[in-house]
C-alpha positions as CSV (number, residue, x, y, z in Angstrom):
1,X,2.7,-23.3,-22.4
2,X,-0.9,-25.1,-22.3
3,X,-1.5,-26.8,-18.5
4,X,-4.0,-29.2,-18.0
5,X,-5.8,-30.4,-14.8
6,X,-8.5,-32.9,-14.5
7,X,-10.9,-33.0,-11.8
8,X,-13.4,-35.9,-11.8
9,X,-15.1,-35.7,-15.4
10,X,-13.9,-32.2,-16.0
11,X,-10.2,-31.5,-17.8
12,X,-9.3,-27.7,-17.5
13,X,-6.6,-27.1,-20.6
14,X,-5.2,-23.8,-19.2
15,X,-3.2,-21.7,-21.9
16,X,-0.1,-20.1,-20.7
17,X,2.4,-18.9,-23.2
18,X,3.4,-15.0,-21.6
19,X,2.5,-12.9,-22.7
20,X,-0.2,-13.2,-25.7
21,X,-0.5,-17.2,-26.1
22,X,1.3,-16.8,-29.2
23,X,0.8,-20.0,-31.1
24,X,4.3,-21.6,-32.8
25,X,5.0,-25.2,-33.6
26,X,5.8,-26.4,-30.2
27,X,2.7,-24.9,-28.9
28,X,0.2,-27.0,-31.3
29,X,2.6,-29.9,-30.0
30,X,1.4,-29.7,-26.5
31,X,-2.4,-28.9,-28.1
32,X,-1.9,-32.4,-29.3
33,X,-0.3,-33.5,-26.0
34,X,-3.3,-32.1,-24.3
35,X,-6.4,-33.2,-26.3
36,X,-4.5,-36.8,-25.6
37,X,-4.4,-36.9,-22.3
38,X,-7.2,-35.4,-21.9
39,X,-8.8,-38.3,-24.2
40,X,-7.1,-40.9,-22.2
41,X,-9.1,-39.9,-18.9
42,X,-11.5,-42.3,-19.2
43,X,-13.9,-40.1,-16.6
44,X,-13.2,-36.7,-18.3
45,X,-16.4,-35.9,-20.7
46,X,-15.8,-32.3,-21.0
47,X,-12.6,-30.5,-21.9
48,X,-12.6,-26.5,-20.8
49,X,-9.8,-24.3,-22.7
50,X,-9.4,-20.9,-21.0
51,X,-6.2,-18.5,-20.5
52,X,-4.0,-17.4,-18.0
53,X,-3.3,-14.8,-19.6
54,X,-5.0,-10.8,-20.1
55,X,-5.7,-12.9,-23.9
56,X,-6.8,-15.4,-25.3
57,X,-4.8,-15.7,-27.8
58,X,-3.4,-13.4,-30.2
59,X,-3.1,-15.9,-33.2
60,X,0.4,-17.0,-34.9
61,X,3.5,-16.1,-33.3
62,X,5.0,-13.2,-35.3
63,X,8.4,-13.9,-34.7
64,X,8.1,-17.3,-36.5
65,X,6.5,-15.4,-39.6
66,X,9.4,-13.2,-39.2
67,X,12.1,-15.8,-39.6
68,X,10.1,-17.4,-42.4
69,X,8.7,-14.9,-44.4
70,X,11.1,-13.8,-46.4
71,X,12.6,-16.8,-48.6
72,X,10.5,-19.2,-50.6
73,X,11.6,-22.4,-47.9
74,X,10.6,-20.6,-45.3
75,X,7.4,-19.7,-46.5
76,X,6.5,-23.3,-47.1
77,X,7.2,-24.1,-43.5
78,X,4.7,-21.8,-42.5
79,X,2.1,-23.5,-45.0
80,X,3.3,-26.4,-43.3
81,X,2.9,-25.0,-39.6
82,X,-0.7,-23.7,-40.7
83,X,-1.6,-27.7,-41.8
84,X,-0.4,-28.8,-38.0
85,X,-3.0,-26.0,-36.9
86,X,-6.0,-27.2,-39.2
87,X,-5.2,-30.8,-37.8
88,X,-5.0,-30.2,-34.2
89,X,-8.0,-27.8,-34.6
90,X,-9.6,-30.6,-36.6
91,X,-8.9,-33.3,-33.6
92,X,-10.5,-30.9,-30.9
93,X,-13.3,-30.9,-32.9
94,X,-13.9,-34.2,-33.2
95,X,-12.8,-35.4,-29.7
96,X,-15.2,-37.3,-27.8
97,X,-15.2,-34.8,-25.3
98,X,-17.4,-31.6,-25.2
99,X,-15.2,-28.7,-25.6
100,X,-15.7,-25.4,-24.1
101,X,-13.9,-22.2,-25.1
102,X,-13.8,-19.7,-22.2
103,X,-12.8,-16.3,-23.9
104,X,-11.8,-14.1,-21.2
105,X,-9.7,-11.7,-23.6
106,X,-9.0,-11.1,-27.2
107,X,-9.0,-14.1,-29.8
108,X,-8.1,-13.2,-32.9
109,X,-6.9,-14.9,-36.0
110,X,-5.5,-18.5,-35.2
111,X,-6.7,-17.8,-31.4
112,X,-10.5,-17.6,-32.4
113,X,-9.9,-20.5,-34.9
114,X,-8.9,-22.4,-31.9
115,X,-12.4,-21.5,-29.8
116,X,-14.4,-21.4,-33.4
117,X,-13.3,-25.4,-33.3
118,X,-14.9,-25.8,-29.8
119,X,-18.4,-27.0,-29.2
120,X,-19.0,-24.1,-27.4
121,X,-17.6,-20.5,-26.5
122,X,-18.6,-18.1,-23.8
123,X,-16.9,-15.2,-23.7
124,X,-16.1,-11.8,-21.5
125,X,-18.6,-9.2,-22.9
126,X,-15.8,-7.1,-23.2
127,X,-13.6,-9.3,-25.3
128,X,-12.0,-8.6,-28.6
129,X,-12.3,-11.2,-31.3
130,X,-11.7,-10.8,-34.9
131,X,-10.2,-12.8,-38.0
132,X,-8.1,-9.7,-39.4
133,X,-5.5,-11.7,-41.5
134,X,-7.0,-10.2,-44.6
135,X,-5.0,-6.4,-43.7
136,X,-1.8,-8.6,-44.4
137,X,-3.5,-9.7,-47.7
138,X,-3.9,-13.2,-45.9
139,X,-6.8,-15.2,-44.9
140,X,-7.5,-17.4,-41.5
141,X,-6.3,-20.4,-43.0
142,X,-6.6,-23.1,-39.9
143,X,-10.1,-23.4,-40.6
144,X,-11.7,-20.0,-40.2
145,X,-13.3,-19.4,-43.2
146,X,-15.0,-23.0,-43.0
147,X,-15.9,-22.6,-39.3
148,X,-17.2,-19.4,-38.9
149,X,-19.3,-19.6,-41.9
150,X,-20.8,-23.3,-41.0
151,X,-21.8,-21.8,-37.8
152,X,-22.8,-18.3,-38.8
153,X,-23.7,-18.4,-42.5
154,X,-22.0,-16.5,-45.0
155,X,-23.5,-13.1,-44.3
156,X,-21.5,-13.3,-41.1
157,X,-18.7,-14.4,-42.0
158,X,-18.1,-12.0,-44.7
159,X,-19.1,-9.2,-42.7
160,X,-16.4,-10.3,-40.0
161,X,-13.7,-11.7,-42.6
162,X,-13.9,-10.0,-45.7
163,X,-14.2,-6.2,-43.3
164,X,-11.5,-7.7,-40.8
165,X,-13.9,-6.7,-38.2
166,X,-13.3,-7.1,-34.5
167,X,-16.0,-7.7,-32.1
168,X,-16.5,-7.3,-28.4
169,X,-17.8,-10.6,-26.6
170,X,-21.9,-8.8,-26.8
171,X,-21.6,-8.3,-30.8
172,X,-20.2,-11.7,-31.5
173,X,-23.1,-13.4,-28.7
174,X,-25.9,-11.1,-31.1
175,X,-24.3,-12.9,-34.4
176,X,-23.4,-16.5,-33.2
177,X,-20.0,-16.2,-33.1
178,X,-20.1,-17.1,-29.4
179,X,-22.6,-18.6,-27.5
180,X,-23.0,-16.2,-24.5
181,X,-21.3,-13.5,-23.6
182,X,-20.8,-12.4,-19.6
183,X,-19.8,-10.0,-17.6
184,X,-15.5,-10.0,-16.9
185,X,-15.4,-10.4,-13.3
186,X,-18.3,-13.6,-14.0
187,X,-16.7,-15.4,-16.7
188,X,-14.4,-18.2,-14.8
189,X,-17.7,-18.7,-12.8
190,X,-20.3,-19.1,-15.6
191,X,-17.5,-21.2,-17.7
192,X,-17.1,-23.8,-14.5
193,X,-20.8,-23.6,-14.0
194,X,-21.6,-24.6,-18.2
195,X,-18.9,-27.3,-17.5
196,X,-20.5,-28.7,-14.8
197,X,-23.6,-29.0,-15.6
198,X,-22.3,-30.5,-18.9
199,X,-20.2,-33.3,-17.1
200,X,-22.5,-34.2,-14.8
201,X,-25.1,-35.7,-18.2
202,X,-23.8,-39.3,-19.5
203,X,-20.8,-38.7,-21.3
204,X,-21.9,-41.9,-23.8
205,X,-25.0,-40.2,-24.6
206,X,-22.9,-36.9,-24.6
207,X,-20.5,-37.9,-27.2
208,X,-23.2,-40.0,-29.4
209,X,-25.2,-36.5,-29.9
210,X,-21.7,-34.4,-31.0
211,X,-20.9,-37.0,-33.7
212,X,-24.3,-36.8,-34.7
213,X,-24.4,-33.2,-34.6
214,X,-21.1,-33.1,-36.6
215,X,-22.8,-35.2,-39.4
216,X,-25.8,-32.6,-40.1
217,X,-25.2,-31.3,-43.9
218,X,-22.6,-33.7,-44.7
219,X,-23.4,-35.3,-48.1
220,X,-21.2,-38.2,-47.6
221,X,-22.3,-39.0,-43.9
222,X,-25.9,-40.1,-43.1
223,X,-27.0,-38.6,-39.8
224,X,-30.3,-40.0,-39.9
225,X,-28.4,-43.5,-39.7
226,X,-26.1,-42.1,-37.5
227,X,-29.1,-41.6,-35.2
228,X,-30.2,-44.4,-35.3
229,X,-27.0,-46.6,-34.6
230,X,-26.4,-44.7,-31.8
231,X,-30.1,-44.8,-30.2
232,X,-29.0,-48.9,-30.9
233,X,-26.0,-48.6,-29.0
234,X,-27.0,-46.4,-26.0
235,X,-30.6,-48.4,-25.1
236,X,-28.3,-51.5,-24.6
237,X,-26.0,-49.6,-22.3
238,X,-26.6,-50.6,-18.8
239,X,-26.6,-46.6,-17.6
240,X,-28.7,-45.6,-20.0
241,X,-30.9,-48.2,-19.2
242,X,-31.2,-47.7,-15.5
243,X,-32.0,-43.8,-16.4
244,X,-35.2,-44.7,-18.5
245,X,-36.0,-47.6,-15.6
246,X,-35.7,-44.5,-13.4
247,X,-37.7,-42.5,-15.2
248,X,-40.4,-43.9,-16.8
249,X,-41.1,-45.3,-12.7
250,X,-41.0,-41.7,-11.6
251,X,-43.5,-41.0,-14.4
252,X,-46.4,-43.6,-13.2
């Protein structure tokens, strides 16, 4: 359903549900399992999410909105299956580790929602991605409205959610959406590649700058302070430390 191999400071989650990574309850389960474990690796500092699959993911499984859709119960279990999405969503975004969404196929609805909560996305010039839940007279409810337009603005976002656009991996690059967009045949080399070079930085100073990051426009978090507790904390770390030493001698 979702593998996961960690090598040295790098933990690949690998997303294998045949045929479309459909996403059902026991599938954000092992997201959960995942982000854990992943967590737990004291050495890991970067967390890479890619498919083995020709998608992505293709969003909700539609068999589970077809058992659920038609009585009033049922359709509050699938309120209650988007609310397990928002939180595992919300947990990958606020992991320690930096997240990296490898989009090697189509994403769309709860699929993109999943890379839109990763810190960043590189994807296959070629891929499809979209938020199209508004042609079922629904909306991307596990965070995609809130996402997309914190990280594209609301011009964006409308254009993509409110026209149930799709985009290919080079629109979505131009916009925001994504942070590069590659060539197919490229893509699991330029993902491993950002991942490296990402792991191989001090993860302390690493996951000091995300929460910071996170804090930016937040009325009721002060990121200036933020800053400055964390500049506290890493300048009495003993790595950090030994990096200025190293440094500032390199600079006489």
């Amino acid at each position: 359903m979702i593998g996961l191999e960690i090598a040295g400071a790098i933990a690949t989650a690998t997303l294998a549900r045949a045929p479309v990574n459909a996403i059902d309850e026991d599938w954000i389960a092992r997201l959960h399992e995942v982000i854990q474990q992943a967590e737990d690796a004291a050495a890991v500092a970067v967390l890479l999410v890619r498919s083995s699959e020709r998608t992505f993911s293709a969003g909700a499984d539609l068999a589970l909105m077809r058992s659920r859709f038609d009585t009033a119960p049922g359709r509050g279990q699938m309120i209650a299956f988007v609310r397990e999405m928002q939180r595992a969503y919300a947990r990958l975004e606020k992991s320690r580790l930096v997240t990296i969404a490898e989009i090697g196929g189509a994403a769309m609805g709860g699929g993109l929602e999943l890379a839109l909560a990763c810190d960043l996305r590189i994807a296959s010039a070629t891929a499809k991605l979209g938020l199209p839940e508004v042609r079922l007279g629904l909306l991307p409810g596990a965070g995609g409205t809130q996402r997309l337009t914190l990280l594209c603005g609301e011009p964006v976002a409308k254009r993509v959610i409110l026209g149930a656009e799709v985009l290919d991996g080079t629109e979505a690059a131009r916009l925001g959406v994504v942070h590069w967009a590659v060539a197919k045949d490229a893509l699991p080399a330029k993902a491993r590649e950002l991942a490296e070079r990402i792991a191989a930085l001090p993860a302390a100073a690493l996951a000091a700058c995300k929460r910071c990051i996170g804090a930016a426009g937040k009325p009721d978090r002060d990121g200036y302070g933020m800053e400055l507790a964390a500049t506290e904390e890493l300048l009495a770390d003993s790595g950090t430390q030994e990096l200025v030493r190293t440094f500032l001698a390199g600079e006489r």
